[in-house]
N, C-alpha and C positions, 0 to 999 in steps of 0.2 A: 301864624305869629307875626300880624303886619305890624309893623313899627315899630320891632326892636333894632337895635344899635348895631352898626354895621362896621366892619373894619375889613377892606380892605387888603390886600398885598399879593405881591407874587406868585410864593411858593406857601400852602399850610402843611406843615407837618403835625402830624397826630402823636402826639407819646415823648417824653423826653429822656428815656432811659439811653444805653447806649447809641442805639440806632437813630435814632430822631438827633439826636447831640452832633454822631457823624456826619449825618447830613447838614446839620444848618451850621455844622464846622465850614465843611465843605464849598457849601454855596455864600459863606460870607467871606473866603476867600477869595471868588468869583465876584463878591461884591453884589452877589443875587439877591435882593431883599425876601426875606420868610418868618413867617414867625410859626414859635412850636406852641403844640396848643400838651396841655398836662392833665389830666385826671386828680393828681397826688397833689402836695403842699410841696414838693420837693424833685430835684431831678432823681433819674436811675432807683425807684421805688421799692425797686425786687432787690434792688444790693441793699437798702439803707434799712426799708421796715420790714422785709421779707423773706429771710434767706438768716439760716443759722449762724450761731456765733463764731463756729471753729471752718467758717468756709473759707476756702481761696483760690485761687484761680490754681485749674488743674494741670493747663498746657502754661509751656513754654512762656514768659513774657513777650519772646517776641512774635508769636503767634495770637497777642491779645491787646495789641494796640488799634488807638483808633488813628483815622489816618492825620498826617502833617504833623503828630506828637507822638514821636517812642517815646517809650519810660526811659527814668534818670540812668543811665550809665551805672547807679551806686543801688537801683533796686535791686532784689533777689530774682534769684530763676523765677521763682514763682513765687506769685504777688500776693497776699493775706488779700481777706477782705478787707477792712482799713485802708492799706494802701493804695488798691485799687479805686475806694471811693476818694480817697484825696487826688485820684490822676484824674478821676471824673471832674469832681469839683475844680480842678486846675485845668482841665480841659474846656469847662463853661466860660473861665473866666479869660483865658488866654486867648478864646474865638468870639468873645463879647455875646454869648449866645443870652440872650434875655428869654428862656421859656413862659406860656399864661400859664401860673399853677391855678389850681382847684377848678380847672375845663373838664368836664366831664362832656364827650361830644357826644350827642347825643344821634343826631343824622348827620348826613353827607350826601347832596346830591348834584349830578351836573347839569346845569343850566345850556340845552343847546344852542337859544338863542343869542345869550350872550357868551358861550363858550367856555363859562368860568365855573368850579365848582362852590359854593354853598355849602358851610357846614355850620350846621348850631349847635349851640356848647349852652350847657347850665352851668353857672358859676355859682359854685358850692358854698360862698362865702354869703353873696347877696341872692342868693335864688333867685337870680334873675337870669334868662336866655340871650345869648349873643349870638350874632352870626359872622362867620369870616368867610370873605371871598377872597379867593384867588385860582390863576392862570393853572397852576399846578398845585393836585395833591398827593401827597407821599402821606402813605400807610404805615407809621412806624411802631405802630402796635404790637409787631412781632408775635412770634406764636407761643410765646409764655405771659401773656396776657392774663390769666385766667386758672385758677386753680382746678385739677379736675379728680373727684373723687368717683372709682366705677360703681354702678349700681350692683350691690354684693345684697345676695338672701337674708334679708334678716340682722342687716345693719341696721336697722332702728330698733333693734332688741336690745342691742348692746348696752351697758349701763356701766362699761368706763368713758376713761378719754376717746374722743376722738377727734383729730386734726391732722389736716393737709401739710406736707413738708413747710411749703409756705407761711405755716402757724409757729413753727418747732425753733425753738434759740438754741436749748440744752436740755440736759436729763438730769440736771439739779433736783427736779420733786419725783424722781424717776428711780431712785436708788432703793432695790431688793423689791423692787415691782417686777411684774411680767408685763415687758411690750414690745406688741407684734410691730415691725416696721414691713408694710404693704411695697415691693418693689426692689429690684435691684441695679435697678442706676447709677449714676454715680453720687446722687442725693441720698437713696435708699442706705447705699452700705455705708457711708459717712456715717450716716447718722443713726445706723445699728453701731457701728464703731462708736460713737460719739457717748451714747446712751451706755453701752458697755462700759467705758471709762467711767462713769460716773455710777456703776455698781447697779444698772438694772440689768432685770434676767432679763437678757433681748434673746427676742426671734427674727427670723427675714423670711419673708415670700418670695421663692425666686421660683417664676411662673414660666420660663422659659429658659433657652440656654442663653450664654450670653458670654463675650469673650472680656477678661478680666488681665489687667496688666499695670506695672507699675508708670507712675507719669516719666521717669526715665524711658524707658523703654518707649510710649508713646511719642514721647521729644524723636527718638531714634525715627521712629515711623513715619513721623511729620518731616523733617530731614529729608529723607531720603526719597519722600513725594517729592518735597520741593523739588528737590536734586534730578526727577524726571525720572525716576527709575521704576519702571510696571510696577504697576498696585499688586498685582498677580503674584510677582516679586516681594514685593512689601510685605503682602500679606502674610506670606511665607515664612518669611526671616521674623516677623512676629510674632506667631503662633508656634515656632522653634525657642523664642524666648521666652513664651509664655510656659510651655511646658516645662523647659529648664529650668522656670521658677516655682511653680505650683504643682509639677507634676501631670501626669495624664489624667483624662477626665476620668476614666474608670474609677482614679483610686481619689475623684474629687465630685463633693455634693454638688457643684455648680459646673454644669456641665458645657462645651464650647458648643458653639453651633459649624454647620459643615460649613457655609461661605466665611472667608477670611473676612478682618474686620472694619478694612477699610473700604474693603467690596460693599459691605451693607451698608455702612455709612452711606457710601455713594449713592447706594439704590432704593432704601428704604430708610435712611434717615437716622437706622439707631446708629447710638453710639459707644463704643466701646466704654465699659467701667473701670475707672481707674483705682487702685488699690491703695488705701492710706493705712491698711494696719488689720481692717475686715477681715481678710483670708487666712491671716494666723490663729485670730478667734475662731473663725469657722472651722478651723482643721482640728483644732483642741478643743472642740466641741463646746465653747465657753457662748458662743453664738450659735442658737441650732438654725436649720435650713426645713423651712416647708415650701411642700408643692399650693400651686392655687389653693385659694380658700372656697370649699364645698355653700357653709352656710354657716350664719351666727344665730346662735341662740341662748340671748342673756351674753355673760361675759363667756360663754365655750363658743370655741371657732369651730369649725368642725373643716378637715381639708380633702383633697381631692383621692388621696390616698389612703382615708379613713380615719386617719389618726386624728384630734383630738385634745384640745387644751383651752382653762381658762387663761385669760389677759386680760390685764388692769386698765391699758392703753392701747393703742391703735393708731400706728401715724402711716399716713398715705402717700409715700413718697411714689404717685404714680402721674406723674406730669403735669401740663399744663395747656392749656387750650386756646385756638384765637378767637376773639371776641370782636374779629371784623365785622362777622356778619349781623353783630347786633346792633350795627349803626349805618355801616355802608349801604345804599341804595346804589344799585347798579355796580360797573364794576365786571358783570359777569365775563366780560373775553380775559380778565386776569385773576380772580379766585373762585374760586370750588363753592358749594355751599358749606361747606367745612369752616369757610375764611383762611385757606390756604393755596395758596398761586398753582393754577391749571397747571402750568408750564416746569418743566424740570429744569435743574441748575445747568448750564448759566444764564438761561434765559428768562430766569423766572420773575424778572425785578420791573420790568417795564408794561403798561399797558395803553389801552389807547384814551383817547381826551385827556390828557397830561396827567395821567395817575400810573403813581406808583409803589413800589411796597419794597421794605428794607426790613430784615431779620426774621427773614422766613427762608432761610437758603437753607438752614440746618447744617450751617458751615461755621458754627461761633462766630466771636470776637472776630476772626480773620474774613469770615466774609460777610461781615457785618461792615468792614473797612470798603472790601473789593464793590457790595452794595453800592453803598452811600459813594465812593467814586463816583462811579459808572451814571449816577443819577443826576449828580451835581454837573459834571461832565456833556451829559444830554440834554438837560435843560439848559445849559448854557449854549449848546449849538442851534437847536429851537429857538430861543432869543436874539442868536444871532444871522439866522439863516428863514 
């Protein structure tokens, strides 16, 4: 692609959702010059065209800022969607962040001669290819990039709905239907709750165990990490309140797993589900619980346990994938073939030829902040040393 348009600068960041926003917050603090490069028409994509109507941020507010702007003094515990994209949008504007919308990058590679990396972008508007160089690249793609639906027997037999959480607003066309919702995350039961309210016969796939608690109760948990007191500990006094509130697993469809909840966090990344209303359904059987899905055939599920039912719909609330590796060249001493950083938290953010990657910690909003520091931070001691 010789003699396309070339630009230039510092720092390129990839992505303008939270993470990419934090960091060119960050380094225009610093006075760093960067420009963010965007796939979408808009910043923070997955809040604005992607993400259900009745979402909000699940922790604490002040577990969900980005850095150099807390939220207003007069916001709530915890922030609707709405508000949260108005802190984004005031957050653009308060740090002059100027993102390229409709970049879709398509490679990334480093040049070792000149030192500098190379990325080209098709610009969605004019279909035409650009390239940005700069010193340093930040991967702010994070690992919800990408909607992921699992390969299930006989998913193409099916001849209802079917859509990724990522698709789902509400269950306005969903009332006195049967729909299965795939997952029990904290996307999944939302939006069995969600769909409930609005008078569909919901179901949920809950494929493993998984520890379930009110966003109270997890403020208590976060706390008292802060506060330095053993996870060990934590976890403990957790899983004593969880019981308190739901009862024992024996006498519950949704069963706890043996590590406490902050332990796995830690070590495998899940994360605790938080409870908006789901678990009273479930217990009054108004939401039934099935194991993994066996096979579909036509609109019958068929599940792991034998049992058996048609559904109307199908929403897949079963994550989201990174889509680094569908453009990064090179890179290997800091992501996996996955597109997910070799290295465990806290080390996970840095690599070598001035590349780096923000919102792949698996530590939300809060160490999407600790990130984008840490990065802004190092490339300014680089620049100056």
């Amino acid at each position: 692609m010789e003699g396309l348009r070339e630009v230039e600068e510092m720092v390129v960041i990839v992505g303008a959702g939270p993470s990419g926003l934090a960091v060119s917050a960050c380094l225009n603090v610093l006075s760093i010059p960067n420009i963010v490069l965007e796939r979408e028409d808009c910043c923070a994509s997955l809040w604005k065209k992607h993400s259900y109507d009745r979402l909000k941020l699940h922790l604490a507010k002040e577990f969900c800022q980005l850095p150099h702007m807390p939220f207003p003094s007069k916001a709530p515990t915890y922030v609707s969607k709405k508000g949260f994209i108005n802190y984004l949008d005031n957050y653009v504007s308060h740090f002059n962040i100027n993102p390229m919308y409709c970049r879709s990058v398509e490679s990334a590679t480093y040049d070792g001669v000149t030192g500098k990396w190379r990325v080209t972008a098709k610009n969605s508007v004019s279909g035409e290819f650009e390239v940005y160089v700069g010193k340093f690249l930040v991967v702010a793609t994070g690992e919800n990039s990408g909607g992921f639906i699992p390969n299930v027997n006989g998913l193409e037999s099916f001849g209802g709905d079917i859509l990724h959480s990522s698709e789902y607003r509400n269950g306005k066309n969903y009332c006195d239907k049967e729909v299965l919702v795939v997952g029990s995350g904290n996307s999944g039961m939302e939006i069995a709750y969600d769909l409930s309210n609005w008078g569909a016969k919901t179901s949920i796939v809950v494929r493993s165990p998984v520890h379930v608690f009110t966003k109270e109760m997890v403020r208590v948990g976060m706390v008292l990490l802060k506060s330095r007191i053993p996870l060990s500990i934590v976890d403990s006094i957790m899983v004593t309140l969880s019981k308190l509130k739901y009862g024992k697993s024996s006498k519950n469809p949704i069963k706890r797993p043996k590590q406490g909840p902050f332990y796995r966090k830690a070590t495998i990344g899940r994360t605790p589900t938080i409870d908006v209303g789901a678990m009273k359904r479930i217990k009054k059987g108004e939401i039934k619980v099935f194991p993994a899905i066996s096979t579909i055939k036509g609109n019958e599920v068929t599940f792991v346990n034998d049992d058996s039912q048609e559904f109307d719909a199908i929403v897949f609330a079963t994550g989201y994938r990174s889509t680094t590796r569908d453009w990064l060249k090179g890179g290997d001493d800091l992501f996996n073939e996955h597109g997910m950083p070799k290295l465990s938290f806290p080390n996970h953010w840095k690599g070598q030829c001035g590349l780096y990657n923000v919102g792949f910690a698996r530590k939300g909003l809060d160490g999407i902040s600790t990130d984008a520091k840490n990065i802004a931070k190092n490339i300014n001691m680089v620049l100056r040393y």
